[in-house]
C-alpha positions as CSV (number, residue, x, y, z in Angstrom):
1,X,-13.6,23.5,26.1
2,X,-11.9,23.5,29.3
3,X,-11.8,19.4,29.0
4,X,-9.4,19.8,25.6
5,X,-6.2,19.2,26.6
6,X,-2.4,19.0,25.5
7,X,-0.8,21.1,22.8
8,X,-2.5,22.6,19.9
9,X,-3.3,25.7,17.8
10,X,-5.1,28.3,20.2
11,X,-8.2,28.4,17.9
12,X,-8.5,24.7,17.4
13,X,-11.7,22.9,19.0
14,X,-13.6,20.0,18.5
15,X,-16.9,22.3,18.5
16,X,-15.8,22.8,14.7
17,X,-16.6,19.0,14.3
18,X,-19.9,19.1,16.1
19,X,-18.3,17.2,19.2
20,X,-19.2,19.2,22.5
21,X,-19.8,17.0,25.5
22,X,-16.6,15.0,25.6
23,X,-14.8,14.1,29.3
24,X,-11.7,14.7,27.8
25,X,-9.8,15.5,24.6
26,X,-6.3,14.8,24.6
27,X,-4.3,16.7,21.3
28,X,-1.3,15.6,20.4
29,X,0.5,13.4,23.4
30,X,3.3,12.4,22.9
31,X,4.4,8.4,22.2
32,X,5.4,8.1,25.6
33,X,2.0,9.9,27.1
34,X,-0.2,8.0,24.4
35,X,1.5,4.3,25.2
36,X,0.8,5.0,28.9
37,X,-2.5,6.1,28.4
38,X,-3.0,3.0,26.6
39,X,-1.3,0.8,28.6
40,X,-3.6,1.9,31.9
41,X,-6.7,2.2,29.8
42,X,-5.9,-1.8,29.1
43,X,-5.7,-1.5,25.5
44,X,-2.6,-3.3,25.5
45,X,1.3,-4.2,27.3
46,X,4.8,-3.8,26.4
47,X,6.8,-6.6,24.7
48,X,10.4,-6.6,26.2
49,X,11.7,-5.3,23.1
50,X,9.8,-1.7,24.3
51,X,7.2,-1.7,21.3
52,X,3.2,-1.0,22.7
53,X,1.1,-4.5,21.2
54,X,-2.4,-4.1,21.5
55,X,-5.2,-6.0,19.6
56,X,-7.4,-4.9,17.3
57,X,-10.4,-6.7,18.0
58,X,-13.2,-8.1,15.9
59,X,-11.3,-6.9,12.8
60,X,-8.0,-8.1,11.9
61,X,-7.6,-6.6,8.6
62,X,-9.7,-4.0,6.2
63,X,-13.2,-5.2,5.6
64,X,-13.6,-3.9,1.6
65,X,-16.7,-4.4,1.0
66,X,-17.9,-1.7,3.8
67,X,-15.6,0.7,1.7
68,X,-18.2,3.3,0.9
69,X,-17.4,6.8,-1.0
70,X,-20.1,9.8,-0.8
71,X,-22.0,9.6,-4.4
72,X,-21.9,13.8,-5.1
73,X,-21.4,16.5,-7.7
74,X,-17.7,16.2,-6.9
75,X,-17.4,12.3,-7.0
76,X,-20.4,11.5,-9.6
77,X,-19.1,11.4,-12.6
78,X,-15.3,11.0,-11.7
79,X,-15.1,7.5,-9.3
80,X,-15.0,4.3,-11.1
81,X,-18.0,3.2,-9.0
82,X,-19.0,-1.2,-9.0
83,X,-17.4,-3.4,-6.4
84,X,-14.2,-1.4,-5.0
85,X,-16.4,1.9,-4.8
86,X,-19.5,1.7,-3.2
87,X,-22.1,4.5,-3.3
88,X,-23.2,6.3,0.1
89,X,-26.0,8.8,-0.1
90,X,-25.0,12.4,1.0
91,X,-27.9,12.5,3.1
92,X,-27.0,9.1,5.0
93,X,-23.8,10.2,5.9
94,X,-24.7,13.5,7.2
95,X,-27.1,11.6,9.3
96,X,-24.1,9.1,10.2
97,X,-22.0,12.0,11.4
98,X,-24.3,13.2,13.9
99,X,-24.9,9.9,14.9
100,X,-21.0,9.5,15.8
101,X,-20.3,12.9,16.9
102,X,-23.3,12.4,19.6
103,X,-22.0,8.5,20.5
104,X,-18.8,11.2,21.5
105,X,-20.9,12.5,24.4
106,X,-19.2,11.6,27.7
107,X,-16.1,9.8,26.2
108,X,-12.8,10.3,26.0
109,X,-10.9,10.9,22.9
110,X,-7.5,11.2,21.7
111,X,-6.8,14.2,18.8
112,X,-3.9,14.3,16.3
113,X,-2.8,16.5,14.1
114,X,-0.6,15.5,11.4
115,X,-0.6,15.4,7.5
116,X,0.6,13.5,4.8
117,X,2.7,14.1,1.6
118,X,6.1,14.8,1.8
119,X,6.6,17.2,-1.0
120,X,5.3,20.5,0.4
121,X,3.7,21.4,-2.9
122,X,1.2,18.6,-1.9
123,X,0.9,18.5,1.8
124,X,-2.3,17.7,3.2
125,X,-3.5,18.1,6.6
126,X,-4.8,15.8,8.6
127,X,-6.9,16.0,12.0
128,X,-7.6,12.4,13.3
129,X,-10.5,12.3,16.3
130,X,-10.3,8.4,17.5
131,X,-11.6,6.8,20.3
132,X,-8.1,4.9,21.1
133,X,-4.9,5.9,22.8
134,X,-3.3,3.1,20.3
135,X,-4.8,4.5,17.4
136,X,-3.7,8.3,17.9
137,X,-0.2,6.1,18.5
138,X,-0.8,4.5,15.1
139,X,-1.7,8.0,13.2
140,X,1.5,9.5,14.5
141,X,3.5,6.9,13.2
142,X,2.0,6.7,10.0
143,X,1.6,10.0,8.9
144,X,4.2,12.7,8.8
145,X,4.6,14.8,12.0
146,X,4.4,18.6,12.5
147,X,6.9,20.5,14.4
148,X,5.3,22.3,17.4
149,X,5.8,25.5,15.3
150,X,3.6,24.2,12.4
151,X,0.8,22.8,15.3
152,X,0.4,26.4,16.6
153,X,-0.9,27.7,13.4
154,X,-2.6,24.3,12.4
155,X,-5.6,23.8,10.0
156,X,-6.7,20.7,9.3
157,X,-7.8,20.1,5.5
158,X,-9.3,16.5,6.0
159,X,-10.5,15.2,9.3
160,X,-11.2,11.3,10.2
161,X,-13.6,10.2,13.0
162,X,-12.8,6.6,14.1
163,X,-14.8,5.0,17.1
164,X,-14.4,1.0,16.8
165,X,-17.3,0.7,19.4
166,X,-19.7,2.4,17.5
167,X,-22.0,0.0,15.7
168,X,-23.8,1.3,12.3
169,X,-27.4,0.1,12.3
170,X,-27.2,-0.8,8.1
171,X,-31.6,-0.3,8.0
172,X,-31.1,2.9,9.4
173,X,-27.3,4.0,8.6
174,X,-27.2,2.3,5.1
175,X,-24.3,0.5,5.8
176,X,-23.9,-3.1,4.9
177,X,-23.0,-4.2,8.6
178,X,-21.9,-2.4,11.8
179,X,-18.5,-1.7,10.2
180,X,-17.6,0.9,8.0
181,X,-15.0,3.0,6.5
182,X,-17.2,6.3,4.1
183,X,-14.9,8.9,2.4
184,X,-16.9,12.4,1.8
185,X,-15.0,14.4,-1.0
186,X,-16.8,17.3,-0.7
187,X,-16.6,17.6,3.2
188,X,-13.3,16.1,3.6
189,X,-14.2,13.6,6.4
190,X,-13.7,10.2,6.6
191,X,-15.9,8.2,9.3
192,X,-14.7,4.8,10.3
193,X,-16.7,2.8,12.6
194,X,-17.2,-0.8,14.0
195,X,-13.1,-1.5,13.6
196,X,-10.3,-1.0,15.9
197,X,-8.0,-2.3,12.4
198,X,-5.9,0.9,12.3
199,X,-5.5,-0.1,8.5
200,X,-8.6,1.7,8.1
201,X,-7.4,4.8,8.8
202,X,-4.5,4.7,6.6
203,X,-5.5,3.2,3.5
204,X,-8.5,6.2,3.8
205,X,-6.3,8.5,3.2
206,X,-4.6,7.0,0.4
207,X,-7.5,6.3,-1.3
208,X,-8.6,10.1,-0.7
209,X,-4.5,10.9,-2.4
210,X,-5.6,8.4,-5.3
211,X,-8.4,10.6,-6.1
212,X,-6.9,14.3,-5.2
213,X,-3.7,13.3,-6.7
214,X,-4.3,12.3,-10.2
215,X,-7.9,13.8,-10.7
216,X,-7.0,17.3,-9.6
217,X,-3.5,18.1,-9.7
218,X,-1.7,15.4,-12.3
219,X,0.3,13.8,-9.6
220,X,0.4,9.9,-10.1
221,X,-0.7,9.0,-6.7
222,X,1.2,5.1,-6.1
223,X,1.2,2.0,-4.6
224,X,4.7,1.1,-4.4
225,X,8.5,1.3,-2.3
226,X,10.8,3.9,-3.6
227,X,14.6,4.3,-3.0
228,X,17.4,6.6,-3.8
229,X,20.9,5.2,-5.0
230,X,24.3,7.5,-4.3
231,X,24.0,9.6,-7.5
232,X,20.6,10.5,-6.3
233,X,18.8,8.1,-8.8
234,X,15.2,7.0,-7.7
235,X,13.7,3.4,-8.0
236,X,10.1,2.4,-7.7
237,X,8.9,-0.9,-6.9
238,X,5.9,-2.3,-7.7
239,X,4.8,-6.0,-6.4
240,X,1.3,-7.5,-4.6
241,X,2.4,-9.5,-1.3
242,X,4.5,-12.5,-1.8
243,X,6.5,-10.6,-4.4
244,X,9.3,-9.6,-2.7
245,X,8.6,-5.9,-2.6
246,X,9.8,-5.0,0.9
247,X,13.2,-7.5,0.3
248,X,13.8,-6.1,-2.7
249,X,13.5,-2.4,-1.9
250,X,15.5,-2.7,1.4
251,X,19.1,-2.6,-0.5
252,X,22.4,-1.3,1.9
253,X,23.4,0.5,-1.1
254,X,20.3,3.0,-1.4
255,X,18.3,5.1,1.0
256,X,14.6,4.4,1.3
257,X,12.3,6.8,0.6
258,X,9.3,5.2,1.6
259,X,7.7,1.6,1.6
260,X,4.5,2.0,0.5
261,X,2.7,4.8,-1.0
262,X,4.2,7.6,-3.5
263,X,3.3,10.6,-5.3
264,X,5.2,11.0,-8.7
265,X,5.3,15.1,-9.9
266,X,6.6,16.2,-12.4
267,X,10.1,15.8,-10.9
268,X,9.9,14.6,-7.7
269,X,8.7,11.0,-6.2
270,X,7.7,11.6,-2.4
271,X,6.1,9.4,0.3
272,X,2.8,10.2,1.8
273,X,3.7,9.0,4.9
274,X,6.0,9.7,7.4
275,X,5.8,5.7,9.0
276,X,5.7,2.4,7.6
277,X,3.3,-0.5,8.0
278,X,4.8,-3.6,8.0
279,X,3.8,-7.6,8.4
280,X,5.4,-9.4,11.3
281,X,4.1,-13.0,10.0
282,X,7.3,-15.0,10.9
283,X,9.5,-12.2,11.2
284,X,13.3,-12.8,12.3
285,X,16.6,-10.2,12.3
286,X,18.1,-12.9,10.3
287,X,15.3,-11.9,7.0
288,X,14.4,-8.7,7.8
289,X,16.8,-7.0,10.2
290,X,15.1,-2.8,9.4
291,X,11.9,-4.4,10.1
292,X,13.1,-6.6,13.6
293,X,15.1,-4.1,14.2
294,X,12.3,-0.9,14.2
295,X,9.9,-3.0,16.6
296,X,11.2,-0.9,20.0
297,X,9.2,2.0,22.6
298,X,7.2,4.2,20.2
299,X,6.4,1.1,17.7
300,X,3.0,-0.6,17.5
301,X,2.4,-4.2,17.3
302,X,-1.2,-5.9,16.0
303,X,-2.6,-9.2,16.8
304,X,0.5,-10.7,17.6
305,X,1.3,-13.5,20.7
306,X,4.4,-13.9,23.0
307,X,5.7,-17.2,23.9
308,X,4.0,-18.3,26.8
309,X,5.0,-17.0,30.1
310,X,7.4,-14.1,28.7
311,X,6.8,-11.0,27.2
312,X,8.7,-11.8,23.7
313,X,7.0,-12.3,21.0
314,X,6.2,-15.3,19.0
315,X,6.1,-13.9,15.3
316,X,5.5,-17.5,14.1
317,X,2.3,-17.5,16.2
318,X,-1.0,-16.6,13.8
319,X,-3.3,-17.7,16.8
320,X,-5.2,-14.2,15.9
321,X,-4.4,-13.9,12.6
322,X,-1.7,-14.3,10.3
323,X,-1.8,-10.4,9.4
324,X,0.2,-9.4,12.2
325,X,1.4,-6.1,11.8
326,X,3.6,-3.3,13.2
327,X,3.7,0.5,12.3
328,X,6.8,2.8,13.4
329,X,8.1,6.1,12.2
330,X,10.1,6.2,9.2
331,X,13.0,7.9,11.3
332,X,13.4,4.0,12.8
333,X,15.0,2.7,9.9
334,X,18.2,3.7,9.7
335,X,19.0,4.4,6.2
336,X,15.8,6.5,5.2
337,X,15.7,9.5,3.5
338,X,14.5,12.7,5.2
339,X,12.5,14.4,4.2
340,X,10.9,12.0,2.2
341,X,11.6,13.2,-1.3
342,X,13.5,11.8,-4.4
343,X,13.5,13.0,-7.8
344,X,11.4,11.7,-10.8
345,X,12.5,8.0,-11.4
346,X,15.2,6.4,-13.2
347,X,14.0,2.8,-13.0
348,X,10.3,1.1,-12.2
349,X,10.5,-2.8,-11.6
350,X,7.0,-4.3,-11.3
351,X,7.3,-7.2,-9.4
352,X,5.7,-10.7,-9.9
353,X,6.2,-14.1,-8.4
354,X,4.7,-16.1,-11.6
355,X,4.2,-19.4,-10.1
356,X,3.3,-20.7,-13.7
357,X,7.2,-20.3,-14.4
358,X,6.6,-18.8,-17.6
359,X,7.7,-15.0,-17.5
360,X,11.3,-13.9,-17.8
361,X,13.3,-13.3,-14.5
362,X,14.1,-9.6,-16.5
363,X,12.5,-8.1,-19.2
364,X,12.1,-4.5,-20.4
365,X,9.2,-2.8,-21.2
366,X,7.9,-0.3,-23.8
367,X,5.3,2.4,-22.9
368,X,2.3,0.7,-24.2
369,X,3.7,-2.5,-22.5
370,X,4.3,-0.7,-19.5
371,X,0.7,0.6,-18.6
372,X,-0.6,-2.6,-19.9
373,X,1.0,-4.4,-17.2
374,X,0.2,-1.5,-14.5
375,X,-3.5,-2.1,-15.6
376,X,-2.9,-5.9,-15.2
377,X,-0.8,-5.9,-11.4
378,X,-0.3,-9.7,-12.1
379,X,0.9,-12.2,-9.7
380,X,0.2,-15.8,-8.8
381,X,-0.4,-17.1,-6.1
382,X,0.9,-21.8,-5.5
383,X,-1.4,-23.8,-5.0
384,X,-3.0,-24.3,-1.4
385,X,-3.7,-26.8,0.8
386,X,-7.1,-26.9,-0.7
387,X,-8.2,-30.7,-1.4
388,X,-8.0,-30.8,-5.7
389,X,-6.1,-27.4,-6.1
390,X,-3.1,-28.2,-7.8
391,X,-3.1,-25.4,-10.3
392,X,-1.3,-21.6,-8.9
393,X,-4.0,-18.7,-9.1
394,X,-3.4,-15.9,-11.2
395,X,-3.9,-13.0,-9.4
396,X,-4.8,-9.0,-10.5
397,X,-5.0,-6.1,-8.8
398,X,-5.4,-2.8,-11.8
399,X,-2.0,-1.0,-10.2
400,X,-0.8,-3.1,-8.0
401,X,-3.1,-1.9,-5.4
402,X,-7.3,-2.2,-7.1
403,X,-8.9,-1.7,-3.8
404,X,-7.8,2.2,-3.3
405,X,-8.1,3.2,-6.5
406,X,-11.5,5.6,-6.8
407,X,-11.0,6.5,-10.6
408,X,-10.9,3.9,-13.7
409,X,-7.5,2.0,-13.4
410,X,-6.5,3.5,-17.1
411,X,-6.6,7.2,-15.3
412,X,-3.1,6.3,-13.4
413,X,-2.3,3.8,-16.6
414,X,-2.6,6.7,-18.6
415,X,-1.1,9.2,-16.0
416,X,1.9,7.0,-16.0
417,X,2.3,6.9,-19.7
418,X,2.8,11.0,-19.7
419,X,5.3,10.8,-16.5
420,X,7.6,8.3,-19.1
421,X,6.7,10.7,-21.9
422,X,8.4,13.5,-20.0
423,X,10.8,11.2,-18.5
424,X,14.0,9.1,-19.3
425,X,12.8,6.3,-17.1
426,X,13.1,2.3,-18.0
427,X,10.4,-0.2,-16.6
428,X,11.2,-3.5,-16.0
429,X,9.4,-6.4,-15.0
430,X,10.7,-8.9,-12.9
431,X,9.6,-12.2,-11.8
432,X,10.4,-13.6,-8.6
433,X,8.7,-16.4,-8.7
434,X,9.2,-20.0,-10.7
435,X,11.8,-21.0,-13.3
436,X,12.1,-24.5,-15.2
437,X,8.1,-25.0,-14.9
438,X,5.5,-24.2,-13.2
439,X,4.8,-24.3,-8.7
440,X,5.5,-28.2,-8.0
441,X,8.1,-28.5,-10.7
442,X,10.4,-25.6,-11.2
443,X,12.0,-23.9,-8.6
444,X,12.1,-20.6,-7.1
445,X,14.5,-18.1,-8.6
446,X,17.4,-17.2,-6.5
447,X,17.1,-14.4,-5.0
448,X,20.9,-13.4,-5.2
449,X,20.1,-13.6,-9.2
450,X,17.2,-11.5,-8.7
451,X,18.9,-8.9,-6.6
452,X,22.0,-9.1,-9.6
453,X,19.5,-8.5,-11.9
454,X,17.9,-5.4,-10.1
455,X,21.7,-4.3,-9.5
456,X,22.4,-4.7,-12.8
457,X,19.5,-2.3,-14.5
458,X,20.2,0.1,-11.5
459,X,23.8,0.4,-12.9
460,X,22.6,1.1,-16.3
461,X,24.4,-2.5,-17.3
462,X,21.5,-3.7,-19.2
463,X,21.2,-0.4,-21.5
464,X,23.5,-1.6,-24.2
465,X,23.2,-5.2,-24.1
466,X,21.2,-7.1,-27.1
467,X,17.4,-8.4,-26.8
468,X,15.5,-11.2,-27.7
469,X,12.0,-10.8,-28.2
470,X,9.5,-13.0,-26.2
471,X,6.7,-14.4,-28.8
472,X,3.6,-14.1,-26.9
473,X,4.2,-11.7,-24.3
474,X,6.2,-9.5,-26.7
475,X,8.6,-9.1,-23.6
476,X,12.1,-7.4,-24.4
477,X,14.4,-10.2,-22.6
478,X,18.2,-9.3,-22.3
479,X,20.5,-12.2,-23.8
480,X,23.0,-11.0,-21.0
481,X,23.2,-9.8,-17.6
482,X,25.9,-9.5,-15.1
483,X,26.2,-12.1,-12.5
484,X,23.6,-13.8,-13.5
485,X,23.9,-17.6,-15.8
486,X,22.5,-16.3,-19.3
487,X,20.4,-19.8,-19.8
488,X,17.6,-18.5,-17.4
489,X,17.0,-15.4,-18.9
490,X,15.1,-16.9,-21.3
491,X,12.2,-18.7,-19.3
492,X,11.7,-21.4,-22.4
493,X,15.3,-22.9,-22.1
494,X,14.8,-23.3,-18.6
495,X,11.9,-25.9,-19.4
496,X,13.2,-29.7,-20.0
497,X,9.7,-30.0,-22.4
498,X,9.2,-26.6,-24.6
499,X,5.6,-27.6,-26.1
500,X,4.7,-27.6,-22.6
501,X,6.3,-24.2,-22.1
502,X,4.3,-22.9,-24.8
503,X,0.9,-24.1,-23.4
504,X,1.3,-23.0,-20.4
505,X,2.8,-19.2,-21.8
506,X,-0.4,-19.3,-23.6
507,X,-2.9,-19.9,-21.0
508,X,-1.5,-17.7,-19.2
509,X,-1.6,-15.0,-21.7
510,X,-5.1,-15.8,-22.2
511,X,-6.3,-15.0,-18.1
512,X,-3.7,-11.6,-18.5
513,X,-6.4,-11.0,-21.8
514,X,-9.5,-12.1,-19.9
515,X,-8.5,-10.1,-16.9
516,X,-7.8,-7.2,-19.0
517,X,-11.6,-7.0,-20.8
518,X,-13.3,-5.2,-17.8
519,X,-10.8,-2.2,-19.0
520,X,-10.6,-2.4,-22.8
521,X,-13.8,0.1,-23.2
522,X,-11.8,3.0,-22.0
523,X,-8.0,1.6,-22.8
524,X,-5.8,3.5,-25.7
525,X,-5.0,1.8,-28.2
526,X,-1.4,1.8,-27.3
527,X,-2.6,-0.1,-24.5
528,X,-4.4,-2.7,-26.4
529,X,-1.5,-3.0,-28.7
530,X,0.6,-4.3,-25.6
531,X,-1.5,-7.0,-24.6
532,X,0.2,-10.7,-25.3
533,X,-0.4,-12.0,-29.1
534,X,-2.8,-14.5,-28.6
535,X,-6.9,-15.0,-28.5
536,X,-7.2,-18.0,-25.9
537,X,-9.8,-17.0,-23.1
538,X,-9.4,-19.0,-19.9
């Protein structure tokens, strides 16, 4: 079409998606072109420190439960289908295709090409059709980039179709509202409507990679940071929000490989992504200096609020919402790792802030022990504000990320239980969270003792030091470790009244069991055989 402009492959057209009639197609701008684009199209400004902030509308954050996948012979009989996976007829989204592709008619749209996985034994292209300039912006820095070389001869494996201002009729469409995000295995399209959240589009793709990866080609597909020390040892982190995953990770010593989603092979650990997605909720240098830092022209900033009468912004302000985010190319940070790759990993530290105070700051984990607690992806969350909440909330998420996870969590359990099979790896856990008691009595651990800890089993100081057994968690706790006092290693001494140590161990032990019931049915008995030594239900 005469009306498809910019640089692509000679053969490539949207007439292979069904969209004819646009007024214009623009492939693969450039940052600068697309942030102009946007910025006359009045999608959003420039903040003084050069980064593009635009808002996202209605949507402020991913809408799960309009998380559909395409119920065929391919996904049948392999999704863990319920509350995460929803079914969507074949036929309804074939009819929700043509609906989109024909809302296309007359409108401009913005086309890039890019792919993801940074191992090219698992690259996967990816064509992304949106309706925004911001959100071709946001697909470029999220996904890794092509040279112009590689977009000459380009063929897209997986393509996305995302219009926010298309509204799904639900009687007609199936849908549950007039948002939605549907993953088709079989024709390798994801259609997001009804949201201008550009999370949308990249936690599609990783929950495509969380099916591709594992079910097809026995690559554990993960939610997680990854680093690379000077001797070319990788680390993995693990953690739900609040955990310290990005603080943690970030370590002047090491290179980052990635912040947020990993592939594990059989001896590599590579990012999917070529960008990083990161909150801005009261963000300063001072904390966070990569992340402050990264926020310049190129970078996209969500929902956020300048002080009044300036174009700086206010990262304190959550008028919008407090999910305020930015995305930026990897290459912004100045100590990642390119490309992307690292070898098969040394050390895994799943992260927790246990505000019931009653996990170890350290502990080392067996195999069984270790997929138990990747089926669990445990944290707590303190109490809230909430009039008669005075008790933390245990939190789960089956591997540390249950809401992209199309197969049945013990799949990647099991997955990870073979990588350490074949593997000299250690797997720690590590709590960030309370010591001495519980939220509103003990205290948060030090971070300096957490990062000496880290340190510490990244050094290979903790491999010949003696253990002590925990006695209901059956946790392997080290009776040493440099830098760090040896009375809070053991969470019990830490507690001025023990018996109420042990109730509260207990009851927590008992939600880790009650949480873990929706997955005994298809868990090995190693797995079972790592679950705390006690029977108390919560």
């Amino acid at each position: 079409m005469e009306n498809e402009l910019g640089f692509k492959a000679p053969h490539a057209t949207l007439k292979d998606l069904g969209i004819n009639n646009v007024a214009a197609a623009y492939w693969n701008l450039t940052p600068s072109e697309l942030i102009e684009k946007a910025v006359v199209r009045g999608e959003g400004h420039l903040v003084d420190s050069g980064a593009l902030a635009i808002d996202t509308g209605e949507f402020t954050g991913r809408s799960p439960k309009d998380r559909f996948i395409v119920a065929d012979e391919v996904t049948e009989n392999a999704v863990w289908w319920g509350d995460i996976n929803i079914k969507f007829s074949p036929e309804k989204f074939d009819a929700l295709y043509n609906k989109m592709t024909a809302f296309l008619n007359g409108k401009t749209v913005f086309v890039r090409d890019s792919y993801a996985c940074a191992d090219p034994a698992y690259k996967l292209n990816i064509r992304v059709v949106a309706e925004a300039a911001y959100q071709s912006l946001f697909a470029n820095n999220l996904f890794l980039r092509p040279t112009q070389d590689e977009l000459l001869s380009f063929n897209p494996e997986w393509t996305i179709i995302a219009i926010p201002s298309f509204m799904a009729d639900p009687a007609v469409d199936g849908t549950r509202q007039h948002n939605f995000a549907v993953l088709n295995f079989t024709r390798k399209v994801i259609l997001i409507g009804g949201t201008g959240y550009t999370g949308e589009i990249k936690k599609g793709i990783f929950s495509a990679l969380n099916f591709i990866l594992p079910h097809q080609k026995n690559v554990l597909s993960m939610h997680c940071s990854a680093n690379i020390g000077k001797d070319g040892d990788t680390a993995i982190f693990f953690g739900l929000s609040g955990t310290g995953k990005t603080t943690l990770s970030a370590d002047p010593n090491r290179a980052l490989i990635g912040d947020d989603e990993h592939g594990w092979a059989g001896n590599s650990v590579f990012n999917f992504e070529g960008g990083c997605y990161a909150k801005c909720v009261d963000l300063t240098a001072e904390k966070e200096p990569q992340i402050f830092n990264a926020i310049k022209f190129g970078s996209l900033l969500e929902n956020v609020r300048c002080f009044e009468g300036t174009s700086t912004v206010d990262f304190s302000n959550i008028t919008v919402t407090e999910n305020t985010r930015v995305s930026y190319p990897i290459e912004y940070i100045d100590n990642a790792v390119r490309p992307s790759v690292g070898t098969a990993p040394k050390n895994i530290f799943f992260l927790t802030a246990d505000a019931f105070g009653v996990l170890p700051p350290i502990s080392k984990l067996t195999k069984g022990q270790a997929m138990f607690h990747f089926i669990s992806g445990y944290t707590a969350k303190v109490a809230g504000t909430e009039a008669g909440v005075t008790e933390p909330q245990a939190t789960f998420s089956a591997g540390f990320g249950k809401a992209f996870l199309p197969l049945h969590p013990t799949k990647y359990a099991d997955l990870l239980g073979k990588k350490m099979d074949e593997n000299k790896v250690n797997v720690w856990l590590i709590n960030t969270g309370w010591t001495g008691g519980p939220y509103g009595v003990g205290s948060r651990m030090k971070l300096a003792f957490t990062r000496a800890m880290i340190t510490a089993a990244l050094n290979g100081e903790l491999d010949n030091v003696d253990y002590q057994t925990d006695s209901v968690f059956g946790l392997h706790i080290p009776i040493t470790c440099p830098n760090v006092p040896s009375e809070i290693l053991n969470p019990v001494n830490t507690w001025a009244d023990k018996e109420a140590y042990a109730i509260k161990a207990h009851d927590l032990a008992g939600r880790f069991i009650k949480n873990f019931e929706q997955f005994a049915d298809a868990a090995s008995a190693e797995i079972k055989e790592a679950m705390p030594k006690v029977t108390a239900h919560v």
